[in-house]
N, C-alpha and C positions, 0 to 999 in steps of 0.2 A: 504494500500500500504506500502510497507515497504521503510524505509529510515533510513541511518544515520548522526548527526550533532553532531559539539561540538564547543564550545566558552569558551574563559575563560579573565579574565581579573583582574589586581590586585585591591586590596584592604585595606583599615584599618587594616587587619586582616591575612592579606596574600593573593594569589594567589585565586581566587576562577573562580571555574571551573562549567559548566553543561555539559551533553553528553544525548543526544534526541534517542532514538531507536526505528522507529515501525515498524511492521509487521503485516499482513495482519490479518482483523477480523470485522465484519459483523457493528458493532458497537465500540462505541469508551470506549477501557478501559485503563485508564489512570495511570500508576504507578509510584508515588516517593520514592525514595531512599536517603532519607535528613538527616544528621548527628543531634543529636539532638541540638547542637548549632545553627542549620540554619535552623531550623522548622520553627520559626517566616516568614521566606520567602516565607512556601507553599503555600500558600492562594492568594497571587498574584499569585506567579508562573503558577498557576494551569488554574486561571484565563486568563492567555496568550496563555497559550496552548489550552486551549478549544475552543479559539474563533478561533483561526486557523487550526483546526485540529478539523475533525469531523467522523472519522470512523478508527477504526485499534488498535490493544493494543501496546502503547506507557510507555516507560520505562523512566525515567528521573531522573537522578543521579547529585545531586547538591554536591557538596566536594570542601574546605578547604584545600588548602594546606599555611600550616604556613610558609614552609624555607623562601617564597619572602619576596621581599620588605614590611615590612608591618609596622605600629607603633602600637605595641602591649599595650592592656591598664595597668597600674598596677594598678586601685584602686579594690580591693574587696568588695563582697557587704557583706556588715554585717549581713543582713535578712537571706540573704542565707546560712553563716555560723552558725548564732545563730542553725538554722533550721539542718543542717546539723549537729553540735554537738548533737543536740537532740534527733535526729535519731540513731548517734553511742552510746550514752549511752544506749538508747534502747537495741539496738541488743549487747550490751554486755553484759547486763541485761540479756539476753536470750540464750547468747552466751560467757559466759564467756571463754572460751579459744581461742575465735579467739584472732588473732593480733590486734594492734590498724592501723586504717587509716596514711597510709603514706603521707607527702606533697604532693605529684605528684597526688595522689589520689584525695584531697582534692581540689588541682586547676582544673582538671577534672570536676570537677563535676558541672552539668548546671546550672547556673546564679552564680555561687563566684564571677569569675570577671564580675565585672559591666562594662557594657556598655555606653560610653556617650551616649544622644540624636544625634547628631550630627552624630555618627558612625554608630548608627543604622539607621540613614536615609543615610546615603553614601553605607551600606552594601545593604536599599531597592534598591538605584537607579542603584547602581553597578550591581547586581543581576536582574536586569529589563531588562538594556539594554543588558545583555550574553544571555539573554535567550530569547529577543528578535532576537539578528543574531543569534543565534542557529538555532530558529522556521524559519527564512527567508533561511537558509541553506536548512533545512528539508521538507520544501514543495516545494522548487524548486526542491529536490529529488524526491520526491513526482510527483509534475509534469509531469515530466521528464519519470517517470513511466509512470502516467495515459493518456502520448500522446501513448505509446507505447501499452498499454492495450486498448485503444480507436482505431485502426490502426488495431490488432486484432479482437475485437468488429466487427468494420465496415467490415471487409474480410468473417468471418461469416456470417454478416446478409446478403453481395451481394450473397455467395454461397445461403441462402435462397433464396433470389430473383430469382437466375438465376434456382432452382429448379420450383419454380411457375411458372415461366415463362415457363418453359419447359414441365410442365403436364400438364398447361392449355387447352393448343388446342388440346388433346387427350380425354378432359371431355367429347364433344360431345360424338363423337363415343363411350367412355366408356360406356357411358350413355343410349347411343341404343345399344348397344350388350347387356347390361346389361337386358333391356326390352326385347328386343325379348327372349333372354332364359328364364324371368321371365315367358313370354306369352305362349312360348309352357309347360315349367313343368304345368302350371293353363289350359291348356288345355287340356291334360294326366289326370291333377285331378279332375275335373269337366266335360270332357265334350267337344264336340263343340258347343254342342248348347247353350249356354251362353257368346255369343261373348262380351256383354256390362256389365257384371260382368270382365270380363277379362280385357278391357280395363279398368275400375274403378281403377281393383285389381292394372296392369300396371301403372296406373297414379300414385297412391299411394306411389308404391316401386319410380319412378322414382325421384316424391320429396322428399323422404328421399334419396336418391342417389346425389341429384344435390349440388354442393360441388361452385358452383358458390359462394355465399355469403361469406365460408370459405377463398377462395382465395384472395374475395378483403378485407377481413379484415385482412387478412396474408400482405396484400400490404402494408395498410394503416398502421399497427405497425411495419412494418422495415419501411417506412418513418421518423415513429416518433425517432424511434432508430437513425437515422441520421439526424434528425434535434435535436437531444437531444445532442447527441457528438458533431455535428457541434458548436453548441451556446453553450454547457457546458467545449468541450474541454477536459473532467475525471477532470477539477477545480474544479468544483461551489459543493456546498454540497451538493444539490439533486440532482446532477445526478445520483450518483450509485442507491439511492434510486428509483429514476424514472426510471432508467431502469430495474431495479430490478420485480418494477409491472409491464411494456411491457414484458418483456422474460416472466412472469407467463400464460398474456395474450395471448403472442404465442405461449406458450406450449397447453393452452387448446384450439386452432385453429387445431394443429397440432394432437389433440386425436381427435377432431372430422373429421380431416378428412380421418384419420387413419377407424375412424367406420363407413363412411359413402361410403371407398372407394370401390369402384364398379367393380375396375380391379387391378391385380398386378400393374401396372405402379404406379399408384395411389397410391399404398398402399404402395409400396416401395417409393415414394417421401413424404408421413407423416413420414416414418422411419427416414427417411435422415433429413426433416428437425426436428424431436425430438432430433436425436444427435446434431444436429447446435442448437439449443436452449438450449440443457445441459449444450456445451461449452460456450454459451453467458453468460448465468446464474454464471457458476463457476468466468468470469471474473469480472461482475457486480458487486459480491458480495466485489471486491476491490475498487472499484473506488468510490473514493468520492462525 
């Protein structure tokens, strides 16, 4: 389901921001976009969003903005420079005609300035709770969606229903017209004198014809479709999943009774309901 949130709130460090983006996708693919100063925070981060969020490719941009309020650190880390020096002799070693490293470059660069403990645990906690109301923005979008795709859903499977309901009481009669034209071609080909060869042949065709079984199973999975949206609501995480295997299960209701139908009516309400099944299917595949 697609949705968008953003949260931000200041810091030690300045301003620090997230913005949550999904759209729709069968599964859940999960993308950050983390400055390398604030990498240290993926792994939580990651971790929050997964447990609330289970289907859809989700974009998540974590940024730093320095201008705010912030109390910037001044000690540098010494490791990191030693390290850093030793890198640019290298490449000047190898590069003699580059420039040398500017100051600005050198503050740049990931870990020089040290970190208290202290900061880095106000940056976890700070970073927790924005991206915790982010994720509560984003699935109440989310929501808000899946009542709307569930609403759809349910309109589909009653047009289902109201087609079964509507071919049902035409089975019989399909069913004996169907026999008697079976009865006379086998009697043309055979014969009359073989009357109880013909009824055999007749009973035969009639139960590969009789579509009774297909229709209460067609009943019984739009039930379940609505009692899946009623208690899931497009919330819970299996439902897109769980509907997902009913709509497969109604599609192959709807090819057999597409092959077993015996009269146009018939065969035009397997069509009708394979297009309402396509459309269920394409929504499913959103809902979480």
């Amino acid at each position: 389901m697609t949705g968008y949130a953003a949260a931000s709130a200041d810091s030690p460090r300045g301003r620090l921001s997230i913005e949550l983006r999904s759209v729709n996708a069968r599964f859940l693919d999960l993308q950050f976009r983390v400055t390398e100063e604030l990498r240290a925070l993926e792994p939580a981060l990651r971790e929050l969003v997964t447990a609330r969020v289970s289907r859809g490719k989700v974009d998540c941009r974590l940024f730093l903005n320095a201008s705010g309020p912030a109390s910037i650190p001044q000690r540098l880390n010494a490791e990191a420079l030693a390290q850093l020096r030793m890198l640019s002799e290298e490449a000047r070693r190898a590069f003699p005609d580059a420039g040398p490293l500017r100051l600005a470059d050198v503050l740049r660069w990931p870990g020089v300035i040290a970190e208290s403990a202290a900061d880095e645990e106000a940056m976890r906690r700070i970073a927790t709770d924005v991206c915790r109301r982010a994720l509560d923005d984003l699935v109440a979008s989310r929501t808000r969606e899946g009542a709307k795709l569930a609403a759809s859903i349910l309109e589909r499977a009653a047009g289902m229903r109201g087609r079964v309901e509507a071919v049902a009481p035409l089975i019989p009669q399909s069913v004996a017209a169907y026999q008697q034209k079976m009865a006379e071609r086998l009697r043309e080909a055979i014969g009359s004198g073989e009357e109880e060869r013909i009824r055999a042949e007749v009973a035969l065709f009639a139960a590969k014809t009789d579509v009774d079984e297909e229709l209460e199973r067609l009943r019984t999975h739009l039930d379940e479709v609505e009692r899946v949206l009623r208690e899931g609501g497009g919330r819970s995480s299996s439902v897109g999943k769980r509907l997902d295997f009913i709509a497969q299960e109604l599609n192959r209701e709807a090819n057999t009774l597409a092959s077993k139908a015996a009269s146009p009516p018939v065969a035009d309400c397997a069509l009708e309901l394979k297009l309402l099944v396509e459309q269920i299917r394409e929504q499913v595949q959103n809902l979480e």
